[in-house]
N, C-alpha and C positions, 0 to 999 in steps of 0.2 A: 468338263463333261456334265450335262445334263441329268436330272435326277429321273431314272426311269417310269416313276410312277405318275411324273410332269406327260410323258408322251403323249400322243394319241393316240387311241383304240378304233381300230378298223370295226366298224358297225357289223361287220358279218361275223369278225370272232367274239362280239359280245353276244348277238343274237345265239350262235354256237351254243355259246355258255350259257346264256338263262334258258335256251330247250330242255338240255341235258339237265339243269338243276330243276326242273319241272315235272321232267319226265320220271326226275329221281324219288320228288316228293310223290308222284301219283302213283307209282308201282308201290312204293309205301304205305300210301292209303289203300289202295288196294290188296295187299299184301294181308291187311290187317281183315277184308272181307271176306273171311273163310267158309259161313254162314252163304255166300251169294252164291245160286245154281251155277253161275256165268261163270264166275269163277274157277270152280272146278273143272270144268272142261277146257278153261283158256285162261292159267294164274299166270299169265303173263299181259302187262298194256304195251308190248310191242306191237308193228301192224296186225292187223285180221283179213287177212286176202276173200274178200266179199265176191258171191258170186255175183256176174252182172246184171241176174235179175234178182229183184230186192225180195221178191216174194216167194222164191225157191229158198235165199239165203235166210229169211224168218224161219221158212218152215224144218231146215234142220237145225237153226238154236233152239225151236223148239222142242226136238226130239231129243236135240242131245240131253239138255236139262230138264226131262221128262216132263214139259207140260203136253200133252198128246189128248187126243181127244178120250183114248181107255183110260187116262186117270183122272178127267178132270169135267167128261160126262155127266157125272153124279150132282154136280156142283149147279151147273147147266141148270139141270134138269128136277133138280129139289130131291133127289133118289138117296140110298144109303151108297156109301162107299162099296166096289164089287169087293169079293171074298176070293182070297185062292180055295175052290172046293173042296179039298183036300184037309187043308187044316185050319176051313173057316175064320180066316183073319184076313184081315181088310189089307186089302193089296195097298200101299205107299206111292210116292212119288219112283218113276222110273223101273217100277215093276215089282221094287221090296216086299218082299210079307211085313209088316210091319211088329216090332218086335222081336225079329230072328237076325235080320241081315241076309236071309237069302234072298234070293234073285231069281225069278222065277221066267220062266222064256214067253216071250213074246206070242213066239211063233203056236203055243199050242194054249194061249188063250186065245187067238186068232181064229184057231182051228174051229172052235166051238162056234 
């Protein structure tokens, strides 16, 4: 009898295997980006089902991970950061007061 580790290996169950040890180290690396907008919205490198137009699919990773034109305006534009009117503290990424952790609605800075 033959010593099993003499065999051949069929090129498709090695390929198999280096995917999955790839995929294993880059969910790892990733894992470790907790700091990354992307992240938070999508902490997994499984697929990401892209819409088929590329520039609809920009424009909600943008929204998700609050780079949007109200927060990022200012930047643009040499301006100071806007204020929630209320308790005059510079609105954050993704709508935050910055400072508190609340979250302040979209819809009725819109409104203005």
């Amino acid at each position: 009898m033959s010593d099993p580790m003499q065999q051949p290996v069929c090129y498709q169950d090695l390929k198999a295997s280096i995917q999955h040890y790839v995929h294993h180290i880059w969910q790892e690396t990733w894992d470790e980006q907790i700091l990354n907008k992307l992240h938070s919205i999508h902490p997994s490198t499984s697929h990401w089902a892209a819409l088929p137009v590329r520039r609809h699919d920009i424009r909600l990773i943008r929204i998700h991970i609050g780079h949007a034109r109200f927060t990022h305006r200012h930047l643009l534009l040499g301006e100071n950061a806007p204020e929630c009117p209320s308790l005059k503290w510079g609105l954050g990424v993704n709508g935050h007061v910055e400072g508190t952790g609340e979250n302040l609605s979209f819809a009725s800075q819109a409104a203005r």
